[in-house]
ZAKOL-932273 format. One record per residue: residue number from 0; residue in one letter; x, y, z of N, C-alpha, C in turn. Coordinates in steps of 0.1 Angstrom, whole numbers, always signed. Example, Ala and Ser with C-alpha at 12.3 -4.5 7.8 and 13.67 -1.06 7.14 Angstrom:
2
> 0	A	+132	-57	+78	+123	-45	+78	+132	-33	+78
> 1	S	+128	-22	+71	+137	-11	+71	+129	+0	+79
//
This chain:
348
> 0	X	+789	-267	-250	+779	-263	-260	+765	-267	-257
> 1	X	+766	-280	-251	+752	-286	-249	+745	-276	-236
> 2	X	+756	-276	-228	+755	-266	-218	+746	-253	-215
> 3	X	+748	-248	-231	+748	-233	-232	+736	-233	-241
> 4	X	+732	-244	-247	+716	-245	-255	+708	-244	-243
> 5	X	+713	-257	-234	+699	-263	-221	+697	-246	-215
> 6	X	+703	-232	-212	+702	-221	-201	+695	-219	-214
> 7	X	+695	-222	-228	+687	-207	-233	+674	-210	-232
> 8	X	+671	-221	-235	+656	-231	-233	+647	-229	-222
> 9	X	+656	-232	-207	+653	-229	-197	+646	-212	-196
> 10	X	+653	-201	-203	+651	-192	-200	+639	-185	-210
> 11	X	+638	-194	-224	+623	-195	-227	+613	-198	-221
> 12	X	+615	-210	-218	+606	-215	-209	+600	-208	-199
> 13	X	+611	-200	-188	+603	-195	-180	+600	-185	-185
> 14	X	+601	-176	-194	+597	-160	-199	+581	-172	-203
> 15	X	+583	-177	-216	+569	-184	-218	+555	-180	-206
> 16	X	+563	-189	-198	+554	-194	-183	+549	-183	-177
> 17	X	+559	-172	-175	+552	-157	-170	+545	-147	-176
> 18	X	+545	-152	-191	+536	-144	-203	+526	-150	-203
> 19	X	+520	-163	-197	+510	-172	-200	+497	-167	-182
> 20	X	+507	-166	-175	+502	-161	-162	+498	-150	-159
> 21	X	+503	-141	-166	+501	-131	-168	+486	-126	-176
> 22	X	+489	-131	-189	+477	-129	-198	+464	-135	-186
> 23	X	+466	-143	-186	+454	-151	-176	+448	-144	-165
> 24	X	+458	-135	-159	+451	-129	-150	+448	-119	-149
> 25	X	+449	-110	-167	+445	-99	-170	+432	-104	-174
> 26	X	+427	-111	-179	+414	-118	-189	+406	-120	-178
> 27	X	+409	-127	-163	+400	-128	-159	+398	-115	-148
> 28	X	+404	-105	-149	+398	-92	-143	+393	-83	-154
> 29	X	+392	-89	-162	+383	-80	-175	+369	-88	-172
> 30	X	+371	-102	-172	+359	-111	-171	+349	-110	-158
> 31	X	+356	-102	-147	+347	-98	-133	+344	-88	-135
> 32	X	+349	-77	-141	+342	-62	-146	+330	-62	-154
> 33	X	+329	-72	-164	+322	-72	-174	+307	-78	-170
> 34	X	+311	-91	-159	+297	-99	-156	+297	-88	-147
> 35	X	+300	-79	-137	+298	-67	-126	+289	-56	-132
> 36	X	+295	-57	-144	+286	-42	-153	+272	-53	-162
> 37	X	+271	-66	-161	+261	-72	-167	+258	-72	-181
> 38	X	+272	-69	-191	+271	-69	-200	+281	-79	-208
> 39	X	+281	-85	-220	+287	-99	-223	+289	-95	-231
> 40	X	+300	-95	-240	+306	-91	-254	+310	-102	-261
> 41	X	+307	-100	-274	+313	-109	-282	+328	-116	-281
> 42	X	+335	-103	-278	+350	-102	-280	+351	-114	-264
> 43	X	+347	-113	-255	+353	-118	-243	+347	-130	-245
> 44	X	+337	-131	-253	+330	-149	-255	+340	-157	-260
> 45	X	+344	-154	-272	+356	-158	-281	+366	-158	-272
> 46	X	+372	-149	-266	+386	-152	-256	+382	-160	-248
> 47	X	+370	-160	-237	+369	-172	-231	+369	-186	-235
> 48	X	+363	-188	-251	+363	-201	-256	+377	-205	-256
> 49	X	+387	-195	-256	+395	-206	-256	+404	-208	-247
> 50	X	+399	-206	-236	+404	-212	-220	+394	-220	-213
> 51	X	+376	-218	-217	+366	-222	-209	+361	-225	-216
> 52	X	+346	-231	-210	+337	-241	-220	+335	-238	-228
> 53	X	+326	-240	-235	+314	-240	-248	+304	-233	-244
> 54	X	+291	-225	-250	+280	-219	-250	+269	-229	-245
> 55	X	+259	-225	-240	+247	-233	-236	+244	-238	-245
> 56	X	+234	-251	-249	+230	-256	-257	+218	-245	-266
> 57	X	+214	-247	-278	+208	-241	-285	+190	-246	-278
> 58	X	+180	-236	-279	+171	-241	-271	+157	-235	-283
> 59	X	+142	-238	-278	+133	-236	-283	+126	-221	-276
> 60	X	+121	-215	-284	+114	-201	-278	+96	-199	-282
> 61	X	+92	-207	-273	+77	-203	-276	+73	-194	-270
> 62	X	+62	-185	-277	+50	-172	-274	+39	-180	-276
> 63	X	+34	-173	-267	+16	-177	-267	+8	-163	-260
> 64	X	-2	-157	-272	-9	-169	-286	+3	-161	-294
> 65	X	+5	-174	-306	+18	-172	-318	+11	-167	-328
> 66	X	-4	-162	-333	-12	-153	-344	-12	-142	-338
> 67	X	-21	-137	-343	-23	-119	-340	-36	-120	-327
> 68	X	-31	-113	-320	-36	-109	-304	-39	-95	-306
> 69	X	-49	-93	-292	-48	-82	-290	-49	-80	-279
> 70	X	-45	-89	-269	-41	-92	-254	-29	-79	-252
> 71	X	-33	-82	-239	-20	-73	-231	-6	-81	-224
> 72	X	-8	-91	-227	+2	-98	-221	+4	-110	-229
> 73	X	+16	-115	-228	+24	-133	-238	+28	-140	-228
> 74	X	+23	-150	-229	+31	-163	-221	+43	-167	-226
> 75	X	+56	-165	-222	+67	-169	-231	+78	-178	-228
> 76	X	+80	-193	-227	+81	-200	-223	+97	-203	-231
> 77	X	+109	-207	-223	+121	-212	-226	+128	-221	-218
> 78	X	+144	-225	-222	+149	-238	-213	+162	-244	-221
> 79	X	+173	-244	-218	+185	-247	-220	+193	-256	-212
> 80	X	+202	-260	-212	+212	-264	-207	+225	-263	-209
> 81	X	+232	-268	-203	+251	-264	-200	+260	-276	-195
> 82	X	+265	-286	-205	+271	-296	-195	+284	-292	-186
> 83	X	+287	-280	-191	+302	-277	-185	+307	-268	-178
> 84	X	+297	-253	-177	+297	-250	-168	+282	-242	-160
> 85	X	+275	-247	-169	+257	-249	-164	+250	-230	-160
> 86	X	+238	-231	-161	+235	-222	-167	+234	-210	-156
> 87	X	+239	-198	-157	+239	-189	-147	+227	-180	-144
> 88	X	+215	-172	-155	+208	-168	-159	+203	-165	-177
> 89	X	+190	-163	-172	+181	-160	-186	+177	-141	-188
> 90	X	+182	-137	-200	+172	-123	-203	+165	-127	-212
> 91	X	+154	-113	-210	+146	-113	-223	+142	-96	-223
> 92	X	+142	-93	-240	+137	-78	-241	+128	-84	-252
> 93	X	+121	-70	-259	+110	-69	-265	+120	-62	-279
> 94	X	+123	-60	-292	+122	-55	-301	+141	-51	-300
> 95	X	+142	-34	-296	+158	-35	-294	+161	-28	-281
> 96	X	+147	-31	-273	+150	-30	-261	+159	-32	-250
> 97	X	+160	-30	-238	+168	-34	-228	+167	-49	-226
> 98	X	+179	-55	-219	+176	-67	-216	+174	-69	-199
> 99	X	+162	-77	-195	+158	-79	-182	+157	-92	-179
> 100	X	+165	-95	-162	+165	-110	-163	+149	-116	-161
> 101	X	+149	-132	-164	+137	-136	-165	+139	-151	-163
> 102	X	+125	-157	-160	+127	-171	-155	+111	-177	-163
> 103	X	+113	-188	-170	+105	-196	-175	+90	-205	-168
> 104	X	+82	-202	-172	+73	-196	-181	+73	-180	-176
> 105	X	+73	-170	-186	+75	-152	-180	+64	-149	-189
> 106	X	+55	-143	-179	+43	-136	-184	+44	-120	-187
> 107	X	+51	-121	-201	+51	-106	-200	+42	-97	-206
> 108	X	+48	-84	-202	+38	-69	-205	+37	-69	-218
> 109	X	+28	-70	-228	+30	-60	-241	+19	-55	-246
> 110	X	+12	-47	-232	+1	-35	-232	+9	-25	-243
> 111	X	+20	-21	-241	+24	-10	-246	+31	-9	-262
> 112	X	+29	-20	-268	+34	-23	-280	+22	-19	-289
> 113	X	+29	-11	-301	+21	-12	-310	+11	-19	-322
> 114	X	+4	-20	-328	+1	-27	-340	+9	-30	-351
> 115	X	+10	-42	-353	+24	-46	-358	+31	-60	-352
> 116	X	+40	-60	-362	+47	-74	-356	+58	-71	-350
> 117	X	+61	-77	-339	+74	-74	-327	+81	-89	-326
> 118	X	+94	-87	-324	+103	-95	-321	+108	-95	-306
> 119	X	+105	-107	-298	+109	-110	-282	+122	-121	-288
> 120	X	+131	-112	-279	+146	-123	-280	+150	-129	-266
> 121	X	+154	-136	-261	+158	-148	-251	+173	-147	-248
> 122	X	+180	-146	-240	+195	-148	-243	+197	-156	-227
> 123	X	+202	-167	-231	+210	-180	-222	+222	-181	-217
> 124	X	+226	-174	-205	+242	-173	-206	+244	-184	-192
> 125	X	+253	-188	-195	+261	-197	-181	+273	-192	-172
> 126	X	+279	-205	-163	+284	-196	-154	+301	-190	-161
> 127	X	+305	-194	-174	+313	-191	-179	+315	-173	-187
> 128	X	+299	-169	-184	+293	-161	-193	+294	-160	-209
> 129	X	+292	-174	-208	+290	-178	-227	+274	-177	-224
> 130	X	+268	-173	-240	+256	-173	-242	+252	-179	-255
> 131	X	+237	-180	-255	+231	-183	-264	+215	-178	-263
> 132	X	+213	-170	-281	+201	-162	-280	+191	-173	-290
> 133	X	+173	-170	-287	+169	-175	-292	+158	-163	-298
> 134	X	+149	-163	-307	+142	-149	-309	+129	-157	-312
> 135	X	+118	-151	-314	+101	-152	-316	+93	-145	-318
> 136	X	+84	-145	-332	+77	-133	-327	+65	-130	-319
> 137	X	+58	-118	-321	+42	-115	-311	+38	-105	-323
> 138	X	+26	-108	-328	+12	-102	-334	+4	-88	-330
> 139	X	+1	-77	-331	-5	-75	-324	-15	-64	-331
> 140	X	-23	-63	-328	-38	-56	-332	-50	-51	-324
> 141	X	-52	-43	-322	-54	-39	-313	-69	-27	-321
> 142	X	-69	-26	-336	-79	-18	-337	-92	-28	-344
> 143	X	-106	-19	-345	-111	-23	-347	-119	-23	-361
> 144	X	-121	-39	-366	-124	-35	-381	-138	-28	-383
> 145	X	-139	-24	-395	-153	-17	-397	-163	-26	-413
> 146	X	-171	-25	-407	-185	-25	-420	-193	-19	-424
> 147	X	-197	-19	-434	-206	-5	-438	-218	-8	-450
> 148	X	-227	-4	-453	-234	-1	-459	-247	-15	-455
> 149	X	-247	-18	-446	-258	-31	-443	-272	-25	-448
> 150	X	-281	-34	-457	-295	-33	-460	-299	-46	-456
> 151	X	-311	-44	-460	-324	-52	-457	-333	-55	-466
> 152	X	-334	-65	-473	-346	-64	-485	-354	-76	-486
> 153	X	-363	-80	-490	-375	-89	-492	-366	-97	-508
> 154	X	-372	-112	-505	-367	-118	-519	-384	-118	-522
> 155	X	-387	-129	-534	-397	-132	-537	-403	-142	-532
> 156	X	-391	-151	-523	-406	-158	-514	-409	-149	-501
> 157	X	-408	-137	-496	-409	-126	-486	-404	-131	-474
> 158	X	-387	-138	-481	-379	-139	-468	-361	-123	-470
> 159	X	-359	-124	-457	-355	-111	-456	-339	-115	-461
> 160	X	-332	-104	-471	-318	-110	-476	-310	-95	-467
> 161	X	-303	-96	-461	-292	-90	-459	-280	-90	-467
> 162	X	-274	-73	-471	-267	-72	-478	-253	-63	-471
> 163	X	-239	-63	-472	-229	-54	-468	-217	-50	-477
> 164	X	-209	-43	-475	-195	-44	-486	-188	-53	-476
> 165	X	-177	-54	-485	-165	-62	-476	-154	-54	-467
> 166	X	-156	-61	-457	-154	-54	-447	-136	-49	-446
> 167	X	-132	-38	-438	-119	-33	-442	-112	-32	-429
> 168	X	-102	-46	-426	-88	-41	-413	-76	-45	-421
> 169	X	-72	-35	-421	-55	-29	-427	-44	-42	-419
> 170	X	-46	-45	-403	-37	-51	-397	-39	-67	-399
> 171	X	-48	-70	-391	-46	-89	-392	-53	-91	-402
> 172	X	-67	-87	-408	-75	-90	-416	-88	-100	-411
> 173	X	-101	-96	-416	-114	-99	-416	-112	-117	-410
> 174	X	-117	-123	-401	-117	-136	-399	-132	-138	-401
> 175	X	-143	-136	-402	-156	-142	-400	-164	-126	-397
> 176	X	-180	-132	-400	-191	-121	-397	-200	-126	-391
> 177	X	-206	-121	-378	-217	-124	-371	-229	-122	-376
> 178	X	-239	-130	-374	-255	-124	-383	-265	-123	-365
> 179	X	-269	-113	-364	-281	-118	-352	-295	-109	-361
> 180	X	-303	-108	-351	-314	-106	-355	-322	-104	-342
> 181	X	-325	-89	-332	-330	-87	-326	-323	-90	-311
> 182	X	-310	-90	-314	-298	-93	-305	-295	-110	-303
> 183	X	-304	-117	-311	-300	-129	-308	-291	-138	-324
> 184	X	-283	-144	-317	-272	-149	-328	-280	-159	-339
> 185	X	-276	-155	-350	-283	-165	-363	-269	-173	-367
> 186	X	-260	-168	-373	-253	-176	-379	-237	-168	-379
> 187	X	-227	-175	-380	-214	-172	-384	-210	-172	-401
> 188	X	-203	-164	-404	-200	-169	-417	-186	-163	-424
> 189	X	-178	-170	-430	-165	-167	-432	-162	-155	-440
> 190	X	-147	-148	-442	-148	-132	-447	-149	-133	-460
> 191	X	-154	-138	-467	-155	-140	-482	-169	-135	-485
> 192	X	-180	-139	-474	-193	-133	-478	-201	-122	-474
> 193	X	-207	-118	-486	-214	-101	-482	-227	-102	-482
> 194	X	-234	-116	-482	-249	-113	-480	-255	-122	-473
> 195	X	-267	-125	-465	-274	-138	-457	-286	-134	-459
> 196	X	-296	-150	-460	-310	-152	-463	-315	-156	-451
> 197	X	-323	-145	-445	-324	-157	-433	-340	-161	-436
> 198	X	-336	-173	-429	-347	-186	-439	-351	-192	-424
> 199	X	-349	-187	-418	-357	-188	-399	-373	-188	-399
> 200	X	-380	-201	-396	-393	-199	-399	-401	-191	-389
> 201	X	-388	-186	-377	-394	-177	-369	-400	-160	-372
> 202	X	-401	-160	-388	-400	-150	-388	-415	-145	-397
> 203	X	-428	-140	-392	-437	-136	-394	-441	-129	-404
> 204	X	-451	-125	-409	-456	-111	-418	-465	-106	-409
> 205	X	-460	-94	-412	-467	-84	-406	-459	-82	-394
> 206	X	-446	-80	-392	-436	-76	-376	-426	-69	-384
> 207	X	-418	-59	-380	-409	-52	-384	-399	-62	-373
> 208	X	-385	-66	-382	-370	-70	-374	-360	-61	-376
> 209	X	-353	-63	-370	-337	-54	-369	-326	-67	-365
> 210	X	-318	-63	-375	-307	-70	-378	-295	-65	-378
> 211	X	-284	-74	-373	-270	-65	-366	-263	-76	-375
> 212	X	-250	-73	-382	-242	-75	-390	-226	-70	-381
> 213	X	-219	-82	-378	-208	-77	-366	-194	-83	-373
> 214	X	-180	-74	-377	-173	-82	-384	-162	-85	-373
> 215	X	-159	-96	-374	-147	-105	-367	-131	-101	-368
> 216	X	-122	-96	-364	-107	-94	-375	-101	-109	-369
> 217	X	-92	-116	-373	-82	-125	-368	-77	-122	-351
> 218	X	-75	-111	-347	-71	-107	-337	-84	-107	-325
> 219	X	-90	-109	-327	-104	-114	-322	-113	-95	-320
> 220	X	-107	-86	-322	-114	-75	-324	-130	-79	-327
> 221	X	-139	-68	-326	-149	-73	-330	-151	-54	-335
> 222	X	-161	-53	-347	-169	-38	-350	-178	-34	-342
> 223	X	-184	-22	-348	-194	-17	-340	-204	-24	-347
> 224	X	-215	-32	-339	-229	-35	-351	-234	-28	-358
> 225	X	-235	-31	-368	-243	-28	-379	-256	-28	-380
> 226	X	-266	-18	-378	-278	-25	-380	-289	-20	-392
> 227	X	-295	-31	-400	-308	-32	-410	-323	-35	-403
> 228	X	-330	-27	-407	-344	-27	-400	-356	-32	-416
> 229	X	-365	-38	-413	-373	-39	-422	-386	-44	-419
> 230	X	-396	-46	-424	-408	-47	-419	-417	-55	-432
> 231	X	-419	-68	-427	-420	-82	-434	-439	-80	-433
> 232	X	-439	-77	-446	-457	-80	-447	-466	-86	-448
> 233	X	-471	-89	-451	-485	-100	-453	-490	-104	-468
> 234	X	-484	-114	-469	-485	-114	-483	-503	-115	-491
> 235	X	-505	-112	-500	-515	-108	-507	-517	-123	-517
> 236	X	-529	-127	-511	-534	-136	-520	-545	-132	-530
> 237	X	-539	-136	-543	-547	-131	-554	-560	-142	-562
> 238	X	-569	-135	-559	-580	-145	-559	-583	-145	-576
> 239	X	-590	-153	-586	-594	-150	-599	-607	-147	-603
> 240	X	-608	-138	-607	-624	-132	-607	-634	-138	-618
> 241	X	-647	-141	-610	-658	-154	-613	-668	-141	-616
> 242	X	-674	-146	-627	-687	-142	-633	-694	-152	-637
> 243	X	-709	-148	-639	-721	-158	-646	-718	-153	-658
> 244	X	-725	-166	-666	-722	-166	-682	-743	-172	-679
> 245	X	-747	-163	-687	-760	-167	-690	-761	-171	-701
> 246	X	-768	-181	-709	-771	-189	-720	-781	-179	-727
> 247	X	-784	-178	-741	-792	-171	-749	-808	-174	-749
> 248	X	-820	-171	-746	-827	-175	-741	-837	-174	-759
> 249	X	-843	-188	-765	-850	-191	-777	-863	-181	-773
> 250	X	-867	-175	-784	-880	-168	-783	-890	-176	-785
> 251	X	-903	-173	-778	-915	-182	-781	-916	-186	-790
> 252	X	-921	-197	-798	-930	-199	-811	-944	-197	-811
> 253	X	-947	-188	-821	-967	-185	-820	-967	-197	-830
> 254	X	-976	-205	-829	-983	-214	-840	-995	-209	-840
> 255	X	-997	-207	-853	-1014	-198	-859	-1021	-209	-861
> 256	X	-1031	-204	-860	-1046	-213	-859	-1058	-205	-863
> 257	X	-1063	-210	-874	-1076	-203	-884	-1089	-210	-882
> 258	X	-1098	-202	-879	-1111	-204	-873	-1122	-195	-882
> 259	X	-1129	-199	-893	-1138	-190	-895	-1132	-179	-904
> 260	X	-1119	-184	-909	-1110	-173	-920	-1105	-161	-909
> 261	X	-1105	-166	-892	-1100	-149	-885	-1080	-162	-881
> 262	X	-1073	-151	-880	-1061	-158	-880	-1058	-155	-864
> 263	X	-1058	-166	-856	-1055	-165	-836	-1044	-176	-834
> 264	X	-1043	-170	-822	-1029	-180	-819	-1034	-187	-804
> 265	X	-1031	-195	-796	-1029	-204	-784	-1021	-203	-780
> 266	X	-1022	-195	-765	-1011	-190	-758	-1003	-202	-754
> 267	X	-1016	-214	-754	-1012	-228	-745	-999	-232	-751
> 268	X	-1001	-229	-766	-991	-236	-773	-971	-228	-778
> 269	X	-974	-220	-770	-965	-206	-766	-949	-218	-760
> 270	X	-945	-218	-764	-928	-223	-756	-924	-217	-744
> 271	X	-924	-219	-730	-923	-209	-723	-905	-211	-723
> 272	X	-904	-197	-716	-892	-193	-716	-880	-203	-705
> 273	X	-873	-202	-710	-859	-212	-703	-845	-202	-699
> 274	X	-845	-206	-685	-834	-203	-683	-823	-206	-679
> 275	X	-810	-208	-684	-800	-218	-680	-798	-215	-667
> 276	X	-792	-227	-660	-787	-220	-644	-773	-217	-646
> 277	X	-770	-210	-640	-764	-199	-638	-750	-210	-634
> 278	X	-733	-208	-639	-728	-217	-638	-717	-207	-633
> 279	X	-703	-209	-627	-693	-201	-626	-684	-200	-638
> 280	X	-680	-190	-644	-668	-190	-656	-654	-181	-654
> 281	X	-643	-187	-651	-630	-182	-652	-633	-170	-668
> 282	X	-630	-152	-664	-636	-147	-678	-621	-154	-683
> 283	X	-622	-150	-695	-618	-158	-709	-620	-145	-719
> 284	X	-606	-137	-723	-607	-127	-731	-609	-133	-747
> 285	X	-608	-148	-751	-611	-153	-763	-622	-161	-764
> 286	X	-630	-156	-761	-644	-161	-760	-652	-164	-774
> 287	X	-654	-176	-780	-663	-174	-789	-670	-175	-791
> 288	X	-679	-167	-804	-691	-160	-806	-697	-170	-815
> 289	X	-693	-179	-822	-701	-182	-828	-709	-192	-826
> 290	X	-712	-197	-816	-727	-207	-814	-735	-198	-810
> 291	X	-734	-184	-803	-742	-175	-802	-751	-172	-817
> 292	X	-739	-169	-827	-748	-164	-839	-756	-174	-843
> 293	X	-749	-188	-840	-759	-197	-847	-773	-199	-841
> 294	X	-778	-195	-831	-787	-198	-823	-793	-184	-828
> 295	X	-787	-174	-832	-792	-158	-833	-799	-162	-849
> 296	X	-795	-170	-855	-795	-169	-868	-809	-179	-869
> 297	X	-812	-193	-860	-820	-201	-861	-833	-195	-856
> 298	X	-839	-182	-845	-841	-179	-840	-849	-167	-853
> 299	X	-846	-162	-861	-850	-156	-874	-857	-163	-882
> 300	X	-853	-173	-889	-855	-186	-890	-868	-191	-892
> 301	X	-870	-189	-876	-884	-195	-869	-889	-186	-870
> 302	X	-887	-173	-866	-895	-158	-869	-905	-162	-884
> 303	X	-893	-158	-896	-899	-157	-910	-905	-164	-909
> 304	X	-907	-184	-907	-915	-190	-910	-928	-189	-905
> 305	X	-934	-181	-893	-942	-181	-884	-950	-166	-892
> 306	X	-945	-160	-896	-947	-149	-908	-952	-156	-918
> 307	X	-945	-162	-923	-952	-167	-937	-967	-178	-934
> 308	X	-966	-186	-924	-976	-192	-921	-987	-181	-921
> 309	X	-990	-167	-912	-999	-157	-912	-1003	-154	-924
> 310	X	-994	-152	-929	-1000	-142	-943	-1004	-157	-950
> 311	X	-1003	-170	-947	-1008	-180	-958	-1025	-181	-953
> 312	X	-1021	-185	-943	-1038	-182	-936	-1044	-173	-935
> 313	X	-1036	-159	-936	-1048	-148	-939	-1051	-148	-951
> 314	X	-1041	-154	-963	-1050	-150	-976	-1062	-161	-978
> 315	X	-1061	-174	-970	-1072	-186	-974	-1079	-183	-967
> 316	X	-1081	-173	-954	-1096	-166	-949	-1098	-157	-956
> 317	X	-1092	-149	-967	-1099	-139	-975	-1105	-148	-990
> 318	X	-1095	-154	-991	-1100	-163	-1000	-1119	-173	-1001
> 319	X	-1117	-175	-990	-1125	-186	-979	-1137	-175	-982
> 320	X	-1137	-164	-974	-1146	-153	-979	-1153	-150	-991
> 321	X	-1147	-146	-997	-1152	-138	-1011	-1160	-155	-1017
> 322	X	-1150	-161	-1015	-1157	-174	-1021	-1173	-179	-1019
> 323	X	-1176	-177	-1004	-1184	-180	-998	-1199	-169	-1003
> 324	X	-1194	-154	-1007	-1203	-150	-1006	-1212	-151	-1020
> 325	X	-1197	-154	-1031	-1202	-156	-1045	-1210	-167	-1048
> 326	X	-1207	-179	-1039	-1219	-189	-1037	-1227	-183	-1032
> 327	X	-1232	-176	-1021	-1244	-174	-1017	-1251	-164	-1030
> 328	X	-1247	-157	-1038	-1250	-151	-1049	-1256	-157	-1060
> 329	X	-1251	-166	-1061	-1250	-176	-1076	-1265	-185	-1069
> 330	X	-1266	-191	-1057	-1278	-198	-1049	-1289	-191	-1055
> 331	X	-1289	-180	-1050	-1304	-176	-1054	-1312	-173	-1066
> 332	X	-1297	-170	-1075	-1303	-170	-1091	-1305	-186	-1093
> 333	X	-1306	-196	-1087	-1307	-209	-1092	-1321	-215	-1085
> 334	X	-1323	-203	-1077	-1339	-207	-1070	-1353	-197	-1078
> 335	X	-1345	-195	-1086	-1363	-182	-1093	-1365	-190	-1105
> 336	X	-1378	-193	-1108	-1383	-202	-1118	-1378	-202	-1131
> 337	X	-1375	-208	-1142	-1372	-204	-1155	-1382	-202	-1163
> 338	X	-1386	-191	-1170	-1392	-189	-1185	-1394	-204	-1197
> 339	X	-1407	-204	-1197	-1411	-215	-1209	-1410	-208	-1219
> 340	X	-1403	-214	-1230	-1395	-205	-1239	-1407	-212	-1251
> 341	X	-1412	-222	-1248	-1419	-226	-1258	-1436	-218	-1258
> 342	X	-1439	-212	-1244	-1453	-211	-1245	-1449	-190	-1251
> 343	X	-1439	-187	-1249	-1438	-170	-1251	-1438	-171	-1270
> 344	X	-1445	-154	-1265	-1451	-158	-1279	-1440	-148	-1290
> 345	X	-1438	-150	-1300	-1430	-144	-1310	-1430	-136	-1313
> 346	X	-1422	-125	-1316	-1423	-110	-1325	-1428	-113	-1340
> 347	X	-1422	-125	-1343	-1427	-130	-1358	-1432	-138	-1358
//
C-alpha cells in the first residue's frame, strides 16, 4: 500500500517538474520577441515579476525652463537605478507620441509644439525589462502680446503722463511693461499698470519726444512698440499788470487884497501846484473813493470862501466910495460963510 502511494507522488512530481519547465521556456521566448520588437507590456512585466526582479527604482524628472518658454528646445534631465538586475535603457516622447531612446541630460526638440501645455514622459526599463515611468511638464508660447491705445499728455506741472489699456495675451499672460523714450530705456513696471509720469529732468520745453510703450508676456515674448509723440512747451510766465495811481492835485488859493476899494489878488501868494510822485499800484478792482470825495469836497470849500471874501471887499470898496464922496460934498457946504441972522432985516 505504502508502495503504491510513493509511484503516485513520484509521478506528480515529475508531471509537476515538466509543467514548470516548460512554462519557463515558453515565457522566456515571448520575453526575447517582445524586447526584439522593443516593446514592454504590462502583461509580461507582471509575469516576469514573478520569476525576476523588481522595477527600477522610482526617479525625479526635471525640464528646464519649468514656466512658460518660448524656446525651441528643453533641457531634460533624469536617473534611476536597479539593484537587481540594473538598468538596460532610457525613452522619452513628447505628449502621446513615439517613444525614443535617450540618455541624460537630453536636449530636446520642441520647435514644433504648439502653444499650450505639453507633457514629456521618461520611461526606465532594466535588464529584466521591468520599467518605470516618470512624466513633466513644458510651457509654451510662442505669440506675441499686444498693446494699444498709448497717449501722451502734459500734467500741470508740464511733465509728460503716458497713458495705455491693459494689455491682452490669451497664453502665459502680461509679466511687466517697458517705458523708453527716444529709444532709450526709462523704467520697467509690473502688469497691473496703465500709466507713467516721466519726471526725468532730462526733459526740456520747447522739444517734441517720442515715447515707446513695449509689453513683456511671461514667456519672455515681447510686442510691437507702441509709440506717443508730444511736444513739451515753454511755459508762460504771467506777469501782474502795474499802473500809476496819481494823487488829486489841491487848486490854488487866490487870497484878495483891496487897495483903494479895487479888489486884486498876488500871484506871489498863489499855492503852486503839487504833484505826487508817481508810485507803482497792483490795480485793485475795489478801490476806494472816498478820500477822493473828501479832498473834492474840501476843495469847494475853499472855493466858496475865496468868493465870499470878493464880494465882502467889493462891497467895502463901493461902500468906501460913495462914502468918500458924500464927505467931500458935505466939506464944502461947511466952508461958505453963514448969514448974520441978527443984522437981516425983517419983513415986520
Amino acid at each position: 500500500m505504502q508502495k503504491k502511494i510513493l509511484k503516485k507522488f513520484k509521478k506528480m512530481f515529475i508531471f509537476f517538474g515538466i509543467g514548470v519547465i516548460l512554462s519557463t521556456a515558453l515565457l522566456g521566448v515571448n520575453l526575447t520577441k517582445a524586447k526584439a520588437a522593443g516593446v514592454s507590456t504590462s502583461a509580461s512585466a507582471s509575469a516576469s515579476a514573478s520569476v525576476l526582479p523588481l522595477e527600477p527604482d522610482a526617479f525625479t524628472l526635471a525640464v528646464s525652463p519649468s514656466d512658460w518658454t518660448n524656446a525651441n528646445t528643453a533641457i531634460v534631465t533624469f536617473g534611476t537605478t536597479d539593484d537587481d538586475s540594473g538598468i538596460y535603457e532610457y525613452q522619452i516622447k513628447v505628449d502621446s507620441g513615439s517613444y525614443a531612446t535617450s540618455t541624460s541630460p537630453d536636449n530636446l526638440d520642441i520647435s514644433g509644439l504648439s502653444d499650450g501645455i505639453h507633457t514629456i514622459t521618461v520611461q526606465a526599463m532594466d535588464n529584466a525589462d521591468n520599467f518605470t515611468e516618470e512624466s513633466a511638464l513644458i510651457k509654451i508660447d510662442r505669440t506675441l502680446p499686444i498693446v494699444t491705445a498709448v497717449t501722451a499728455t502734459l500734467t500741470s506741472d508740464n511733465q509728460v503722463k503716458l497713458s495705455w489699456n491693459l494689455a491682452d495675451d490669451v497664453t502665459s499672460g502680461i509679466d511687466h511693461f517697458e517705458i523708453y523714450r527716444g529709444g532709450i530705456w526709462l523704467a520697467d513696471l509690473n502688469a497691473s499698470f496703465t500709466s507713467f509720469i516721466d519726471t526725468d529732468q532730462q526733459v526740456t520745453s520747447g522739444q517734441n519726444y517720442e515715447y515707446q510703450v513695449i509689453a513683456v508676456d511671461t514667456a519672455g515674448n515681447e510686442s510691437l512698440p507702441q509709440t506717443a509723440s508730444i511736444f513739451v512747451p515753454t511755459p508762460v510766465v504771467v506777469t501782474p499788470v502795474v499802473v500809476t495811481k496819481t494823487e488829486s492835485v489841491t487848486p490854488p488859493v487866490i487870497q484878495p487884497a483891496i487897495s483903494y476899494g479895487v479888489s486884486t489878488y498876488n500871484p506871489d501868494t498863489i499855492t503852486p501846484e503839487v504833484k505826487a510822485a508817481e508810485t507803482p499800484l497792483i490795480v485793485n478792482n475795489n478801490t476806494n473813493s472816498e478820500p477822493q470825495e473828501e479832498s473834492e469836497s474840501s476843495n469847494w470849500n475853499k472855493l466858496l470862501l475865496a468868493i465870499s471874501i470878493l464880494i465882502i471887499a467889493a462891497g467895502a470898496a463901493v461902500g468906501g466910495y460913495y462914502g468918500y464922496q458924500w464927505w467931500m460934498i458935505n466939506k464944502d457946504d461947511d466952508d461958505k460963510p453963514k448969514e448974520d441972522k441978527t443984522n437981516s432985516k425983517s419983513r415986520w
